[in-house]
N, C-alpha and C positions, 0 to 999 in steps of 0.2 A: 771658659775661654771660647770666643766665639771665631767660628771658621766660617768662612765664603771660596765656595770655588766656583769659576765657570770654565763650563765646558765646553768649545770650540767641536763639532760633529764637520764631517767632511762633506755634510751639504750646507747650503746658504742659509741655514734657519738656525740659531745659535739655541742651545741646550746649557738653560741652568739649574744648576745642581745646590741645593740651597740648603744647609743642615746647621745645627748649633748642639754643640758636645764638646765633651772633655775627652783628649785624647791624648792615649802617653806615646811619648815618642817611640816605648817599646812594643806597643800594641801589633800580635801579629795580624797581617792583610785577610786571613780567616776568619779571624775571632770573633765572637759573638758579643763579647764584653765590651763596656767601654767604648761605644759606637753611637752614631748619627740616629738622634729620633725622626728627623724629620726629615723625608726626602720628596723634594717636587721634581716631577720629571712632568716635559711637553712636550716629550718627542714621538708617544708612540701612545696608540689607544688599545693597547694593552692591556689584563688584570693587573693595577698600579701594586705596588709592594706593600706588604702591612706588615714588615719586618720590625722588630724592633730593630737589630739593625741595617744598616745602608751595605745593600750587596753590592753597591759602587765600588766599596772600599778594595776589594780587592783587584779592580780597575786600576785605580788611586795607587796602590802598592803604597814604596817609600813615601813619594811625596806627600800626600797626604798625612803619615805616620812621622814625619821626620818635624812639622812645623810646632815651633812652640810660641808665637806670638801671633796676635790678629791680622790678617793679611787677605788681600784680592789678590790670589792665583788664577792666571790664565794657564790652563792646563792644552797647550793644543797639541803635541804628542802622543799623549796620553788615545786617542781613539785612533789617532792616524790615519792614513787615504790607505785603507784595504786594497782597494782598485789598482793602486798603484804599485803596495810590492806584491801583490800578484803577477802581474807586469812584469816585474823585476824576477821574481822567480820563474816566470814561466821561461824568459828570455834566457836563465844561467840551465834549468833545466835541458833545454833544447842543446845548450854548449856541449852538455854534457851527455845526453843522448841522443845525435841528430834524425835517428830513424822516429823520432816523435815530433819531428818539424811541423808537419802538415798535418797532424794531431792539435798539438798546441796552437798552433795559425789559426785551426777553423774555432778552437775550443774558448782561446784566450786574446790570443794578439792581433787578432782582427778587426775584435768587436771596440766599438768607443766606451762602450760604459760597461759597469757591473750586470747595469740592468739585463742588455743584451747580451752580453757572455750566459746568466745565465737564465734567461731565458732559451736562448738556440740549446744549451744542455742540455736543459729538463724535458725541452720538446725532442732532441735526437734520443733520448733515454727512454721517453716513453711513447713514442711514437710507433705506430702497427702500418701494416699494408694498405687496411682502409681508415688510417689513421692521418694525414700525411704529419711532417713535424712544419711542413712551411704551417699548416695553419694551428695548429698548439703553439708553434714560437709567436705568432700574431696574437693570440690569447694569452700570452703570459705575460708579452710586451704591454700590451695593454693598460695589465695592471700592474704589474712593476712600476714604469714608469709615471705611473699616475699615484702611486701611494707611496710616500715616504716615511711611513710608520714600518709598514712592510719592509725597505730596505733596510732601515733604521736593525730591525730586529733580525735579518740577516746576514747584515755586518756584526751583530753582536751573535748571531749562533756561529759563523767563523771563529772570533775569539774564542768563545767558550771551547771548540773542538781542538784548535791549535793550544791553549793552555792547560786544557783539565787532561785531555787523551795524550799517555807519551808516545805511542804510534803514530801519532798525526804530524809530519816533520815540519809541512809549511802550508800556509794558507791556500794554494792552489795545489796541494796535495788534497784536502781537505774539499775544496770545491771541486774538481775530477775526480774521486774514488772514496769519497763516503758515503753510504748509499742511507745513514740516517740523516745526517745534512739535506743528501738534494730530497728524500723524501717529505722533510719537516719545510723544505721550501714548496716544494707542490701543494704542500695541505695550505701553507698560506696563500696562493694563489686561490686553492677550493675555496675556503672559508672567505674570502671577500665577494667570490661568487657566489656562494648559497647565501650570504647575506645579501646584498643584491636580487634575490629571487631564481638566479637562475642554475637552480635547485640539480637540474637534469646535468649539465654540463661537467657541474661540480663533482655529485657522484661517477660519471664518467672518470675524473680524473682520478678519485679515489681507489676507484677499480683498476688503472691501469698501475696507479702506482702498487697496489696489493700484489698484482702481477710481475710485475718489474723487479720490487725492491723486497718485495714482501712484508712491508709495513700496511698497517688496515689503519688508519685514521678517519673516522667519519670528519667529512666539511665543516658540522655543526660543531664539531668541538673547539673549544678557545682556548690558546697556546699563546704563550708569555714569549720572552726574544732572551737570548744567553742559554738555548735549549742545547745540552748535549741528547743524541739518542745515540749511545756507544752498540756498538755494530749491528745493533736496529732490528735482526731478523724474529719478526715474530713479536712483533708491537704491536699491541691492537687499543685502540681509545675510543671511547663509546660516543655519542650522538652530544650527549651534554656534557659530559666531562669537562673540565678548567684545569687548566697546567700551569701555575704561577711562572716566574722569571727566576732566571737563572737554576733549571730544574737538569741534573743527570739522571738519565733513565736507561736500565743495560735491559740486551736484547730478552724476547719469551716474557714483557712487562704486559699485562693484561690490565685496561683500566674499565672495566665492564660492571652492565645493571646484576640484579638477582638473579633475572629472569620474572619476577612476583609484579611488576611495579611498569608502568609506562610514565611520562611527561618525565619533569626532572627524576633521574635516575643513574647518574652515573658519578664516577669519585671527584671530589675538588681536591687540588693537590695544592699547598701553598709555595712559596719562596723557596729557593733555597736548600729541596726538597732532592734527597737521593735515593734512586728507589734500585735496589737488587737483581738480580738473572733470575728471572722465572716466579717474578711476583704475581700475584692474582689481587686486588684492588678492586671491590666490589661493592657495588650500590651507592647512595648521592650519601658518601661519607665523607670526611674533610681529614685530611693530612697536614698538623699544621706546619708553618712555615718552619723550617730548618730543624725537621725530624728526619730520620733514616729508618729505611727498612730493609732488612737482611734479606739474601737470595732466600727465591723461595718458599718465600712467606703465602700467608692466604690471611689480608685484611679486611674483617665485615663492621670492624668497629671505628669511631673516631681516634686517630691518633694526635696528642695534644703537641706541642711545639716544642721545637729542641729534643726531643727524645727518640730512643731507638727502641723496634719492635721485630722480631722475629720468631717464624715457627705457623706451626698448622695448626688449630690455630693461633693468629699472631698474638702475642704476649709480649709484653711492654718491660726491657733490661731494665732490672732494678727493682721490679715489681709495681703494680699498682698504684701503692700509697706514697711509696716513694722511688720514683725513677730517676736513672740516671739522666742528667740532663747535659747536652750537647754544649761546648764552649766553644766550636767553631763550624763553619758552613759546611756541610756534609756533602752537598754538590761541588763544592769548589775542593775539598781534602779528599774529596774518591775515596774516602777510607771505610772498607767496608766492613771490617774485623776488631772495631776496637770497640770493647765491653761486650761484646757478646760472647768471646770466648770466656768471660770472666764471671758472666750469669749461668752460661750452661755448662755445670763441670765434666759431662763425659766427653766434652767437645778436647782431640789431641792436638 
């Protein structure tokens, strides 16, 4: 049965979404089965998804899952103008606690776009004495507004924090007081800078956000968009590392070299990927797309796709020859307990 959807994004450059699958009406918005082989995305110069399947779908929800004949859906709800109930939230916020007036003014209801909201943020957040923020807000405008792949992916780290985190009540909760959010947006600010050449500036910002937020992100690393980093403290991603799309990552995540090895050296994480409180992820290993890994593990090996791995070192539920294997998105279900209690029986 063949499906067409297009996707309407809340800038002027339409986004289609283009896949051919059999889908059952009961199919859940997680699941791994019974999903899109093929997905084109031109919205974002991103690590593109090599899922089998389309982690759009859980975008999609119902409507995608509810059709049973061929059809061109315009889906324009479905991404929505962020900008806008931010807006709207910031403005019922304020109703309800006016001593945040002049907070949310300078923060949200002032600025015309997204871009500049949060730009003037990142620069109040990380700005020092001989730092000023007028000129870091000048450098972030910059590139914000010149790169729409960049907004593209966080609009979609928004989503991801307002649906996967149940702490997170609304999207401009989420933009004022998540400190892996506005960190994961600084680093895309650096990385379009060190890609650029301007190497020095970038590291500058890395550093203040280490300081700030206590997230370590090198510039050079390449981060996908639908990124949760759940309360962030003590995230460190190495020089070369790759973070696929749609990835949760809880605080104390280490994605680092051996130590033994220079040039490529650090973990490829794929799709769809959930990684634990206090994992160690070490050297240019690959995690594949829609594996989990338990708090506290320590990975030097390749983990294969769909499967869960925990322990010191990590050890693959299920065993080896035969593991268990994952039937729904493990970033998008935050579930962090399921088969592993059942592989390790001293576990209460």
């Amino acid at each position: 049965m063949m499906r067409r959807h297009s996707l309407l994004t809340s800038t002027p450059k339409r986004v289609s979404l283009v896949f051919v699958a059999h889908i059952h009406s009961k199919t859940h918005p997680h699941t791994l089965l019974g999903v899109p082989k093929q997905v084109s995305q031109t919205h974002n110069h991103y690590p593109k998804p090599s899922f089998s399947f389309n982690p759009f779908l859980h975008i999609f929800n119902h409507r995608v899952n509810t059709l049973h004949t061929a059809q061109h859906v315009e889906v324009n709800e479905v991404v929505g103008d962020v900008w806008m109930r931010m807006q709207e939230e910031a403005t019922l916020d304020v109703t309800v606690e006016p001593i945040l007036s002049s907070y949310y003014n300078t923060s949200i209801l002032s600025h015309r776009s997204l871009q500049t909201a949060l730009a003037n943020h990142l620069a109040t957040k990380l700005s020092s004495s001989s730092l000023p923020s007028n000129t870091l807000c000048d450098l972030f405008v910059k590139v914000l507004e010149t790169d729409e792949a960049i907004m593209d992916a966080v609009k979609n780290d928004l989503r991801a924090v307002k649906e996967r985190d149940p702490a997170c009540t609304s999207y401009v909760h989420c933009f004022l007081n998540f400190k892996g959010f506005l960190a994961c947006q600084a680093h895309r600010v650096a990385n379009k800078l060190w890609l650029q050449g301007r190497k020095v500036v970038a590291v500058m910002i890395q550093n203040r956000v280490s300081e700030v937020f206590a997230v370590d992100i090198h510039p050079g690393a390449k981060i996908g968009s639908g990124i949760l980093l759940d309360h962030a403290t003590g995230i460190v991603v190495g020089e070369t590392a790759v973070i696929g799309n749609n990835v949760s990552i809880l605080h104390s995540v280490t994605l680092g070299g051996t130590g033994k090895e220079s040039g490529n050296r650090h973990p490829k994480i794929g799709d769809g990927v959930l990684i634990g409180a206090g994992t160690c992820i070490l050297g240019n290993i690959t995690v594949g797309d829609g594996a989990k890994i338990g708090a506290g593990s320590v990975v030097i090996k390749d983990v294969p796709p769909r499967t869960t791995v925990v322990g010191n070192p990590a050890h693959l539920v299920g065993g080896k020859h035969n593991p268990v294997k994952l039937d729904k998105i493990p970033s998008f279900t935050m579930d962090h307990t399921s088969h592993i209690g059942e592989f390790y029986d001293y576990c209460v």
